[in-house]
C-alpha positions as CSV (number, residue, x, y, z in Angstrom):
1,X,-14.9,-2.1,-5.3
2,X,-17.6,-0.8,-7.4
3,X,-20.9,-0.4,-6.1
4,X,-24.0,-1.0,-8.7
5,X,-26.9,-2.2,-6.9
6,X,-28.7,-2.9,-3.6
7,X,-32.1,-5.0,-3.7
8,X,-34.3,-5.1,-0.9
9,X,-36.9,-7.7,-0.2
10,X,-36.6,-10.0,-3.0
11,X,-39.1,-12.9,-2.7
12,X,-37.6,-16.1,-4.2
13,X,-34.2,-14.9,-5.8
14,X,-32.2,-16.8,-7.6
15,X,-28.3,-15.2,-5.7
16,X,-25.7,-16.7,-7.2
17,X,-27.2,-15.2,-10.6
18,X,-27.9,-11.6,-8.8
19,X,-24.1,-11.8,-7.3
20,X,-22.4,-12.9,-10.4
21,X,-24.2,-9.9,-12.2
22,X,-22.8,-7.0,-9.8
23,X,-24.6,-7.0,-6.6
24,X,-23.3,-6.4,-3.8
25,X,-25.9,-6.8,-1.5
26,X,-29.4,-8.8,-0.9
27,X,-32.0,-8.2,1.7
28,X,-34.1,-11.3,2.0
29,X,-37.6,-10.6,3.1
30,X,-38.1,-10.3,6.9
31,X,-34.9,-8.5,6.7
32,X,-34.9,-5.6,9.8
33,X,-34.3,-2.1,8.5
34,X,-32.0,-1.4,10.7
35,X,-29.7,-4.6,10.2
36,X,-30.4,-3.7,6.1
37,X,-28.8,0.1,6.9
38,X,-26.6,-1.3,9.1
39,X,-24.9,-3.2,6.0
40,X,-25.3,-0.7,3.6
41,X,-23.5,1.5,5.6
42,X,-20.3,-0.9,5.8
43,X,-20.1,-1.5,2.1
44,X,-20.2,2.1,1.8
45,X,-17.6,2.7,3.7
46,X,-15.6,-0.5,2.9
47,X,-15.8,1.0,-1.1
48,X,-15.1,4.6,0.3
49,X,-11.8,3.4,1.9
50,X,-10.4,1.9,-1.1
């Protein structure tokens, strides 16, 4: 898996478009920080594995 972008806090996004282009993660607003490094630390590590 190739990792491009992360977004954080994204105030009416339009996802499907966003996913479809590469991302690989969204943080809606309201989102905890810790939750947010939480995930970004699994697809890290997900992509590192492979």
């Amino acid at each position: 898996m190739k990792i491009s972008n992360t977004i954080i806090s994204l105030i009416n996004p339009d996802y499907l478009f966003l996913y479809n282009a590469g991302i690989v993660v969204l943080f809606g607003p309201g989102t905890s920080v810790a939750a947010a490094g939480k995930k970004i630390l699994e697809v890290l590590l997900a992509a590192h594995e492979e």
